[in-house]
C-alpha positions as CSV (number, residue, x, y, z in Angstrom):
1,X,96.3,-166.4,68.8
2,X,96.2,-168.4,65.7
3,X,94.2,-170.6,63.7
4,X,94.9,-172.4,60.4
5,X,91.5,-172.3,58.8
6,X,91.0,-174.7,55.9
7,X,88.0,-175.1,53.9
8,X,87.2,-178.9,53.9
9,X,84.6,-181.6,51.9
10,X,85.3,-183.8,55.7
11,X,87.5,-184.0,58.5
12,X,88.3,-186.2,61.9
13,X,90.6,-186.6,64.3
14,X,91.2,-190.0,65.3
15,X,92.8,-190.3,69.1
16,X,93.9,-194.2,70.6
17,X,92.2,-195.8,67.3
18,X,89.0,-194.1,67.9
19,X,87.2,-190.7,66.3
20,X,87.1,-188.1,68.6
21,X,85.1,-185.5,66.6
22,X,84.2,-185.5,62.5
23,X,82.7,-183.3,60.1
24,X,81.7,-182.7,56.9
25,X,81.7,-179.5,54.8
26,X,83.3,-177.1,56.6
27,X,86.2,-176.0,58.3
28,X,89.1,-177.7,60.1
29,X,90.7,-175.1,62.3
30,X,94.1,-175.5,63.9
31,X,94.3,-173.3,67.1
32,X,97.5,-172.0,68.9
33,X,98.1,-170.2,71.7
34,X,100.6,-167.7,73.0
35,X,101.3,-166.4,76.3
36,X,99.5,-163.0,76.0
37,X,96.4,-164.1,74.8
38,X,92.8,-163.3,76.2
39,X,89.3,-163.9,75.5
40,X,89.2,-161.1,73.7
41,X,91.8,-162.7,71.2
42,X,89.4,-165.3,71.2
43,X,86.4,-163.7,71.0
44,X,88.3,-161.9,67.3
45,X,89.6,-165.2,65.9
46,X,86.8,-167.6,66.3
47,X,84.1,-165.1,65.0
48,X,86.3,-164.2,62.1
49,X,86.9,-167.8,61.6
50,X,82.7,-168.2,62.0
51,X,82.4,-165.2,59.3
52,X,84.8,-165.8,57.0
53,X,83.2,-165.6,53.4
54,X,85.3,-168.8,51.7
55,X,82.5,-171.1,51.1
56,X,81.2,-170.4,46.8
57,X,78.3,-168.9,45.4
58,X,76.1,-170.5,42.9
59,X,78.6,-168.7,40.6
60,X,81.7,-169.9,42.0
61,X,82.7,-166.9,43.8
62,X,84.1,-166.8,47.8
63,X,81.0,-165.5,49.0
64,X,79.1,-167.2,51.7
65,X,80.5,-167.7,55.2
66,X,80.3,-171.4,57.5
67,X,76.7,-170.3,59.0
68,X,75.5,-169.5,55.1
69,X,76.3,-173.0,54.2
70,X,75.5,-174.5,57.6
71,X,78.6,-176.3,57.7
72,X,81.0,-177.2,60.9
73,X,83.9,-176.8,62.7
74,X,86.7,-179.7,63.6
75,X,88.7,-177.9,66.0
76,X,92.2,-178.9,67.0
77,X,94.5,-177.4,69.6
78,X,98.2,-177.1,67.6
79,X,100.6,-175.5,69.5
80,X,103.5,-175.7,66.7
81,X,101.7,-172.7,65.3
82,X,104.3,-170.9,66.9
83,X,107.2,-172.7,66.3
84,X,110.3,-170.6,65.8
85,X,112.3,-172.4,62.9
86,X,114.9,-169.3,62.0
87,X,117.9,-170.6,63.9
88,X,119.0,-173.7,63.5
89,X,117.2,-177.2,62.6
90,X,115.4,-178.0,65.7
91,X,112.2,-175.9,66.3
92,X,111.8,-173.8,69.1
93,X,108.3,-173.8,71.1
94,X,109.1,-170.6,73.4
95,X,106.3,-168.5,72.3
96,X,103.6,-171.2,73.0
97,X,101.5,-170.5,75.8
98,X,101.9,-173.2,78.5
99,X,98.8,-175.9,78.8
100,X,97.7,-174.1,82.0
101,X,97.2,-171.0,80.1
102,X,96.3,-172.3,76.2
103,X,93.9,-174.8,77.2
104,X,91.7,-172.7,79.0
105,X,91.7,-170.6,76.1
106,X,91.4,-173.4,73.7
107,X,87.8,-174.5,76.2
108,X,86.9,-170.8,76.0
109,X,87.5,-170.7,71.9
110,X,84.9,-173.7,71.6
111,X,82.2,-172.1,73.3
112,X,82.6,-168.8,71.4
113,X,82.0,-170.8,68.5
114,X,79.5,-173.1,69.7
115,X,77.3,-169.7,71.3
116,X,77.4,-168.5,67.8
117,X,75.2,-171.8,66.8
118,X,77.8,-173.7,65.0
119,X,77.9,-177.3,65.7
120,X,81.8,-177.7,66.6
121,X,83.7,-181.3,66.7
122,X,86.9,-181.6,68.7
123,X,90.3,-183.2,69.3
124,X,91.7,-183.5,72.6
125,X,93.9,-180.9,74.6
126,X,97.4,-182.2,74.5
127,X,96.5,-185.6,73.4
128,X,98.3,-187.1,70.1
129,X,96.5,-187.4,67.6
130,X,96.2,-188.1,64.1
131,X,94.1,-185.4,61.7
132,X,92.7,-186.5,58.1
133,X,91.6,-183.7,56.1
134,X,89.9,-183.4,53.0
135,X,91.3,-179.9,52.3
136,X,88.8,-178.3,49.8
137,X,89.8,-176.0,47.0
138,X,92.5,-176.0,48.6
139,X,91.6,-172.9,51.0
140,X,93.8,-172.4,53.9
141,X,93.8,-169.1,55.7
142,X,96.2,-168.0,58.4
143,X,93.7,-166.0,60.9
144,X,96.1,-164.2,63.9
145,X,95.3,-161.9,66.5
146,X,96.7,-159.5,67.3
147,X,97.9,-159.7,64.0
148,X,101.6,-158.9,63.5
């Protein structure tokens, strides 16, 4: 499992015209899914995502986590997180996990965060959609378990 954490200022994912989900200070986290993951993957990444200590200090250090600031999570299923781009010019999606497999997963990754008492926005599984982030810092963090 993957997820592209980025510390953000704001966030929304807009799907037909309309906002799905938005937040503000917090994190945007861009999920994928391969076809060995569990729940326990899960279980790792979203409370390393949850405990991550990115968010500054009153001296401008990384040092408080999402639930020390309060802040949210805009989560996004992305299953180009495992694009293969080695060979060739035209990506290669084999080691995404099918929808029948990731999405339950993705459902499962939501209420791992939300039973942790983080308020958690969303996109929609498989729908297109259109992300803007205010990327903060910037901070992105590639969080992957098992990690390879």
């Amino acid at each position: 499992m993957r997820a592209l954490v980025q510390r953000v200022k704001k966030g929304s994912v807009t799907i037909d015209g309309k906002v799905n989900g938005a937040v503000e200070q917090g994190l945007v986290i861009l999920l994928g899914v391969t076809h060995t993951d569990t729940e326990k993957d899960a279980d790792f990444v979203a409370d390393k995502c949850v405990d991550l200590r990115i968010f500054e200090d009153e001296n401008g250090k990384m040092n408080k986590s999402l639930e020390d600031i309060g802040g949210s999570i805009l989560l996004v299923s992305q299953f180009t997180l495992y694009a293969a781009t080695r060979k060739g010019r035209r990506p290669s999606f084999d080691a995404a996990a099918r929808p029948e497999h990731a999405e339950p997963l993705y459902e499962y990754f939501i209420k791992r965060l939300r039973a942790r008492g983080v308020k958690v926005e969303t996109g929609i599984f498989g729908a297109d959609m259109q992300l803007e982030i205010h990327n903060d810092g910037p901070v992105t963090m590639l969080v992957e378990y098992p990690e390879v």
